[in-house]
PDB file of N, CA, C and O in Angstrom:
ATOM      1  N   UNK A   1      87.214  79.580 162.820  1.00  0.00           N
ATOM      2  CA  UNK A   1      86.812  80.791 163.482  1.00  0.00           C
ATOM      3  C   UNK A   1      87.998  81.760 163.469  1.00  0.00           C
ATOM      4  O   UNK A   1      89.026  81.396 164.041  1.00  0.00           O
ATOM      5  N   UNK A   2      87.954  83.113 162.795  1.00  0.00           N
ATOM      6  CA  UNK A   2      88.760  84.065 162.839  1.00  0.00           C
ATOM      7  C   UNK A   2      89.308  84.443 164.059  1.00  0.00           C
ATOM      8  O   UNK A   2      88.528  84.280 164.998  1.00  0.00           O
ATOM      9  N   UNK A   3      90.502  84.938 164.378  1.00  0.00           N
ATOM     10  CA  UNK A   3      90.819  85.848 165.513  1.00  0.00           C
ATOM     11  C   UNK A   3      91.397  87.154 165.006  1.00  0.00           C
ATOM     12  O   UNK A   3      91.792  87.423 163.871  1.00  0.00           O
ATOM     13  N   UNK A   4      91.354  88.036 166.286  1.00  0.00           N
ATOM     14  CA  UNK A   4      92.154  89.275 165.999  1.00  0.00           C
ATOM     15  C   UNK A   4      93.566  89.781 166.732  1.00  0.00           C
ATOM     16  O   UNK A   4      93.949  89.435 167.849  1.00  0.00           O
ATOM     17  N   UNK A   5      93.868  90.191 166.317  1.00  0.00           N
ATOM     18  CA  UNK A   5      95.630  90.389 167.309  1.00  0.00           C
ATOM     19  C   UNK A   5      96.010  92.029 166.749  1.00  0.00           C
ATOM     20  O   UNK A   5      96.063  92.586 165.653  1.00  0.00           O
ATOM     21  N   UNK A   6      96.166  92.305 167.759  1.00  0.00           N
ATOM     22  CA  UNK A   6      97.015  93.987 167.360  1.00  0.00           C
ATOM     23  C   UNK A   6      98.011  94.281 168.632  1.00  0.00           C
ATOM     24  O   UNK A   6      97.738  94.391 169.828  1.00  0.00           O
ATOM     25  N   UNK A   7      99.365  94.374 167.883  1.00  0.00           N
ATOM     26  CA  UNK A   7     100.473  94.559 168.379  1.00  0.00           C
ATOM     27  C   UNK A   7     100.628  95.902 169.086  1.00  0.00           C
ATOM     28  O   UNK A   7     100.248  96.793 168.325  1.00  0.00           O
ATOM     29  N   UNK A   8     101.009  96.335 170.157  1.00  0.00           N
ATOM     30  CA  UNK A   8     101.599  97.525 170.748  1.00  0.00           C
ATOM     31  C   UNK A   8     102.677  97.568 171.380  1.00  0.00           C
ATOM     32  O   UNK A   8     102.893  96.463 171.878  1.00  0.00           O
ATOM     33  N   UNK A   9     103.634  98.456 171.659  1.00  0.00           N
ATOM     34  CA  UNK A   9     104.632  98.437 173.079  1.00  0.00           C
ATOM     35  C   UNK A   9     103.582  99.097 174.019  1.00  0.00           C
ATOM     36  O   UNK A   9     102.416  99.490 174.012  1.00  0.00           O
ATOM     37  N   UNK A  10     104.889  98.971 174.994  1.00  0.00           N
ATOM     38  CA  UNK A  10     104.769 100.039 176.672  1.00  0.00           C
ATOM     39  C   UNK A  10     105.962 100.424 177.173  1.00  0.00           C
ATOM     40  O   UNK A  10     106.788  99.716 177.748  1.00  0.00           O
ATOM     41  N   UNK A  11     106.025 101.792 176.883  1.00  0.00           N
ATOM     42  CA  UNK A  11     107.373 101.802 177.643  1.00  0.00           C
ATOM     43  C   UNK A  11     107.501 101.509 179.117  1.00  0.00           C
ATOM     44  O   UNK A  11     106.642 100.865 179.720  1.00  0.00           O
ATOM     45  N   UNK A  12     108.674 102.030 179.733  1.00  0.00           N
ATOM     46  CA  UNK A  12     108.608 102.475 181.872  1.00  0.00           C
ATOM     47  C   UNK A  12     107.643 103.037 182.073  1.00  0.00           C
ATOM     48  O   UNK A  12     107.212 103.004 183.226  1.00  0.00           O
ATOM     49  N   UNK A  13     106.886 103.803 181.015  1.00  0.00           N
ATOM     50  CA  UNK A  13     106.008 104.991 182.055  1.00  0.00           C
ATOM     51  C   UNK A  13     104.786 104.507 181.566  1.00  0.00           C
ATOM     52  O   UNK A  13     103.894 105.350 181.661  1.00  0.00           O
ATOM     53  N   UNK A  14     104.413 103.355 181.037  1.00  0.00           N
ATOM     54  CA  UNK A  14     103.237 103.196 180.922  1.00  0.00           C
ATOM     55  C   UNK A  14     102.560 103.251 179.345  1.00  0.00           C
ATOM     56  O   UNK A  14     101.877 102.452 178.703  1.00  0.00           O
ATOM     57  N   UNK A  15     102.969 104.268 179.135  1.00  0.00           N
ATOM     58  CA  UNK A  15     102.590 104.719 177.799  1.00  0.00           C
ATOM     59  C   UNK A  15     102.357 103.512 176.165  1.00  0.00           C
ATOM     60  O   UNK A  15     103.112 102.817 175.483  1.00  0.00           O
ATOM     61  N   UNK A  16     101.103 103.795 176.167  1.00  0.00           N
ATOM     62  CA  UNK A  16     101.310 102.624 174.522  1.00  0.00           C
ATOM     63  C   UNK A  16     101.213 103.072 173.125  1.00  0.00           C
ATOM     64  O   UNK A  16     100.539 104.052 172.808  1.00  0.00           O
ATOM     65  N   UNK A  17     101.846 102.399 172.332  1.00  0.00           N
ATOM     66  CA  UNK A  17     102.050 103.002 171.142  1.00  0.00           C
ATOM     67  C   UNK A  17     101.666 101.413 170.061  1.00  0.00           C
ATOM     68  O   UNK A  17     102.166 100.294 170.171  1.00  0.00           O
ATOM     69  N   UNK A  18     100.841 101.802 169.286  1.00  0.00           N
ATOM     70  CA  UNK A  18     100.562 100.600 168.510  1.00  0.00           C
ATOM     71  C   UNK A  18     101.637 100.118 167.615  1.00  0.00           C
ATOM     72  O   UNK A  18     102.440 100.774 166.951  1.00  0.00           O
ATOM     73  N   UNK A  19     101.510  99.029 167.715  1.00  0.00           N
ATOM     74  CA  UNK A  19     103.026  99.078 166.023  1.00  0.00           C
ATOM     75  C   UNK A  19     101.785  98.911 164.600  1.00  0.00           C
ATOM     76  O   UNK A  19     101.685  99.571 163.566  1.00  0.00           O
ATOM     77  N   UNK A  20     100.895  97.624 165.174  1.00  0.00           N
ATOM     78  CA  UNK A  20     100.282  96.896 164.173  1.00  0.00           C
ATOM     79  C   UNK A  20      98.995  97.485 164.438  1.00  0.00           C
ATOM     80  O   UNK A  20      98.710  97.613 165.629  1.00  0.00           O
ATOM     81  N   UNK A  21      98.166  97.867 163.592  1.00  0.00           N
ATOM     82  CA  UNK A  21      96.397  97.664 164.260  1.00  0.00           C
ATOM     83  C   UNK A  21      95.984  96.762 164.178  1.00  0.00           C
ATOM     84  O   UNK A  21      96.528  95.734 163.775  1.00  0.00           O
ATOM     85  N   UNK A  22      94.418  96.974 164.706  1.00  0.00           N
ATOM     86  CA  UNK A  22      93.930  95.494 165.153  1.00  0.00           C
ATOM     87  C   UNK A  22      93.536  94.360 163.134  1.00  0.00           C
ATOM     88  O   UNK A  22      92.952  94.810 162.148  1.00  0.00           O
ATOM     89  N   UNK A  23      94.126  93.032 163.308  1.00  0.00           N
ATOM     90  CA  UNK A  23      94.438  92.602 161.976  1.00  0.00           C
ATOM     91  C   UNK A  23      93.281  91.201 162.698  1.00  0.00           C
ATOM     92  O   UNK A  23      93.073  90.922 163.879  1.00  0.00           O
ATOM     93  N   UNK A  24      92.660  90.498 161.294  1.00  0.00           N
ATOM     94  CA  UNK A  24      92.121  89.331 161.530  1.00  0.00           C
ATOM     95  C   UNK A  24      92.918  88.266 161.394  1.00  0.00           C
ATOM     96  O   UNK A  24      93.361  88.515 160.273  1.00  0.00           O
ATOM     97  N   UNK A  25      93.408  87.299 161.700  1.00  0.00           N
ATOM     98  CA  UNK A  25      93.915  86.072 161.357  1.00  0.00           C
ATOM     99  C   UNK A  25      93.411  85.168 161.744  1.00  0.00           C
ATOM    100  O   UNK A  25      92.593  84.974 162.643  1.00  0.00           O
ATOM    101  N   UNK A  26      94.093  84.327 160.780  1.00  0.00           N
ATOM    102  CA  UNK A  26      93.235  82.307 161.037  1.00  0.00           C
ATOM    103  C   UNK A  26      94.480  81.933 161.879  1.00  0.00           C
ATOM    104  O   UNK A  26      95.611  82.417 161.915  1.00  0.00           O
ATOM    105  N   UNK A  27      93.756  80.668 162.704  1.00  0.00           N
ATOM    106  CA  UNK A  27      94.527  80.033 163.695  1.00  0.00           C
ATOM    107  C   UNK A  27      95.396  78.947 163.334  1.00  0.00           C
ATOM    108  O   UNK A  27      94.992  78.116 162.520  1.00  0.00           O
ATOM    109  N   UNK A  28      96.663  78.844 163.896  1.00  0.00           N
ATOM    110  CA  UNK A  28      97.473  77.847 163.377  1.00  0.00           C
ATOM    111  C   UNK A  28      96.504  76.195 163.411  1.00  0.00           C
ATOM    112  O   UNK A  28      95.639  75.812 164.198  1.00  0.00           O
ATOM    113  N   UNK A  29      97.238  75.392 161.959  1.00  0.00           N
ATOM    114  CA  UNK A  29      96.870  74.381 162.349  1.00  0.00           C
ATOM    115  C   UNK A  29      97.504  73.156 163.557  1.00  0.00           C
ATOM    116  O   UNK A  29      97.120  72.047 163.928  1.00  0.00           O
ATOM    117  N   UNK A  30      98.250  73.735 163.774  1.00  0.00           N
ATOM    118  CA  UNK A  30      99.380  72.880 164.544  1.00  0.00           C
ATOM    119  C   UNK A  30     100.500  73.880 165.103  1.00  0.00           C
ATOM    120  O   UNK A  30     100.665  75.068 164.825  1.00  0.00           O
ATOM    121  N   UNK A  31     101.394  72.852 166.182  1.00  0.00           N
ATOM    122  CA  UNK A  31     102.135  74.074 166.716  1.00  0.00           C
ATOM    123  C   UNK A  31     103.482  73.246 166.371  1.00  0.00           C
ATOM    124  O   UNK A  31     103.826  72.276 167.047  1.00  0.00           O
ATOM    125  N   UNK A  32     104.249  73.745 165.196  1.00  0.00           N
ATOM    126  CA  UNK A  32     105.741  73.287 164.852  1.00  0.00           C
ATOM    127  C   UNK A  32     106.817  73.179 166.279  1.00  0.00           C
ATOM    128  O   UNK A  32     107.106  73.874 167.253  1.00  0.00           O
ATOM    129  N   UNK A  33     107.241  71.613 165.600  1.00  0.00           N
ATOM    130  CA  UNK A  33     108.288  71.459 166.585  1.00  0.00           C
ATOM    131  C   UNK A  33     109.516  72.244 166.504  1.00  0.00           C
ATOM    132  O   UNK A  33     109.850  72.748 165.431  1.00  0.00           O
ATOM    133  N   UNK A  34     110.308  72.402 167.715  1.00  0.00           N
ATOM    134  CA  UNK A  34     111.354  73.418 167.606  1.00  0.00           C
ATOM    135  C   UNK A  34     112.258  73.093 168.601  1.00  0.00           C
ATOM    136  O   UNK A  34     112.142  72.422 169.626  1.00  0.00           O
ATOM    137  N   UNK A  35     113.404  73.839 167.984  1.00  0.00           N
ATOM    138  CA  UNK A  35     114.312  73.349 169.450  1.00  0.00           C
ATOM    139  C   UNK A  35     115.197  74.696 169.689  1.00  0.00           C
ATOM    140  O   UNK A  35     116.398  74.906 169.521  1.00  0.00           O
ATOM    141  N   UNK A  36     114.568  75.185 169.959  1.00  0.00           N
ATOM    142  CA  UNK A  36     114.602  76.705 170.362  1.00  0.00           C
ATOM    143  C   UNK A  36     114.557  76.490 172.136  1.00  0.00           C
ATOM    144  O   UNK A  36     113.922  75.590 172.685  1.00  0.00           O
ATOM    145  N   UNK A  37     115.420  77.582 172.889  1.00  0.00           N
ATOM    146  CA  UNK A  37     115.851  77.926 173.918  1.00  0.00           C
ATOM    147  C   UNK A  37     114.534  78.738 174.339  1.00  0.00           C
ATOM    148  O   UNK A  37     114.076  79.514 173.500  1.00  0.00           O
ATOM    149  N   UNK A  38     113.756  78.587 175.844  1.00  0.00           N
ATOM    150  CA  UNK A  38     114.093  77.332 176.325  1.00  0.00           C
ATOM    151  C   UNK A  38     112.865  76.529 176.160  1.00  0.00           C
ATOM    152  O   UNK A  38     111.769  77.081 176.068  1.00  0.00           O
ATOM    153  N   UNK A  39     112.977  75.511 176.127  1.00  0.00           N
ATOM    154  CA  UNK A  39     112.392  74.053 176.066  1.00  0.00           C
ATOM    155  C   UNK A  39     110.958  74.546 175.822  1.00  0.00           C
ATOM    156  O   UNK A  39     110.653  75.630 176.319  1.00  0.00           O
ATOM    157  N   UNK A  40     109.976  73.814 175.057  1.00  0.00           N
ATOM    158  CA  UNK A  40     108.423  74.027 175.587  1.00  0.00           C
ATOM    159  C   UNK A  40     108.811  72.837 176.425  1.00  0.00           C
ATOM    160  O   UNK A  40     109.800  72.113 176.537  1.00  0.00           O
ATOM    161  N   UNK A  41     107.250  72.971 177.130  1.00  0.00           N
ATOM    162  CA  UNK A  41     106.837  72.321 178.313  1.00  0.00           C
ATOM    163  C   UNK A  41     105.788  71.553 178.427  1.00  0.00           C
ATOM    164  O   UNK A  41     105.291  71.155 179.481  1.00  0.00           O
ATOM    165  N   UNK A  42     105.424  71.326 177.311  1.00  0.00           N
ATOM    166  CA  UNK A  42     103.898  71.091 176.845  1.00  0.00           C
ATOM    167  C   UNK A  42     103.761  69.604 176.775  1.00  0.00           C
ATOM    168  O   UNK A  42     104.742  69.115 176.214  1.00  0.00           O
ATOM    169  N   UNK A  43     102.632  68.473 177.259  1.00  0.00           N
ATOM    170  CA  UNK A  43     102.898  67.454 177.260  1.00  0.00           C
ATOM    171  C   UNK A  43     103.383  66.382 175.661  1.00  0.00           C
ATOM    172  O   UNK A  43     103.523  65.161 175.730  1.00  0.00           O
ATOM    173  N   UNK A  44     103.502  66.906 174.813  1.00  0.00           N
ATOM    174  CA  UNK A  44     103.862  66.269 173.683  1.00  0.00           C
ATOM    175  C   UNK A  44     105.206  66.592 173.217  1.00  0.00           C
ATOM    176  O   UNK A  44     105.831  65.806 172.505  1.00  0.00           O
ATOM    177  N   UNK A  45     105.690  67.752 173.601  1.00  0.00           N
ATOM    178  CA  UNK A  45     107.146  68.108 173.335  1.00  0.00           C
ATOM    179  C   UNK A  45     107.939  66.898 174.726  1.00  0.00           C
ATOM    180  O   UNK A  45     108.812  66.050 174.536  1.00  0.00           O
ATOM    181  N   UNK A  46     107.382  67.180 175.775  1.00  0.00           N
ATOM    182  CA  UNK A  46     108.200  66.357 176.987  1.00  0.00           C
ATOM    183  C   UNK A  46     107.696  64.609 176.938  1.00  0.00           C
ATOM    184  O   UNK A  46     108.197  63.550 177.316  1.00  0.00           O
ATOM    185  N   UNK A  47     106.770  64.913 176.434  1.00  0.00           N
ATOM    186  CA  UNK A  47     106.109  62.928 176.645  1.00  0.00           C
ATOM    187  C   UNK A  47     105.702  62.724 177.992  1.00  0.00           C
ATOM    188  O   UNK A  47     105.684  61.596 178.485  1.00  0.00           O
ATOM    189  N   UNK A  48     105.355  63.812 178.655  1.00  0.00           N
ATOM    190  CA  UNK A  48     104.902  62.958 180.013  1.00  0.00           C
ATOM    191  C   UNK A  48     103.095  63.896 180.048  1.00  0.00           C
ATOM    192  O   UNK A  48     102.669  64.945 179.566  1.00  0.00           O
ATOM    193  N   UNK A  49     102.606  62.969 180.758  1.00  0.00           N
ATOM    194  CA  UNK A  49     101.091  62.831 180.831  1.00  0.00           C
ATOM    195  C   UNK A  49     101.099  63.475 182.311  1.00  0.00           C
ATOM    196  O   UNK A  49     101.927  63.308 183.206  1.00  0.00           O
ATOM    197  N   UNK A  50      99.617  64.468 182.294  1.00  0.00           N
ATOM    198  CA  UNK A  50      99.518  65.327 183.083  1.00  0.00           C
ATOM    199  C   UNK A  50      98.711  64.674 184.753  1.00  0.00           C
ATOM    200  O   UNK A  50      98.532  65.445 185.695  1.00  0.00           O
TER     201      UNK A  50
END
């Protein structure tokens, strides 16, 4: 099943400005491990059961 995603800012005052328009993409098959700052939290990165 497709999704859609379209990027914008906001500045302080509210205001939005698109970067990207709205684009279709396919969904990851998986979510790559990483060891990037900070930590996921997710029960398979930590090993503990919810």
């Amino acid at each position: 099943m497709p999704m859609t995603i379209k990027v914008y800012e906001v500045d302080r005052h509210g205001n939005t400005r698109i970067v990207r328009p709205e684009a279709e993409v396919a969904p990851a098959k998986g979510v790559p491990h990483s060891h990037a700052y900070p930590a996921c939290r997710c029960e398979r990165c930590t090993g503990r059961k919810k």
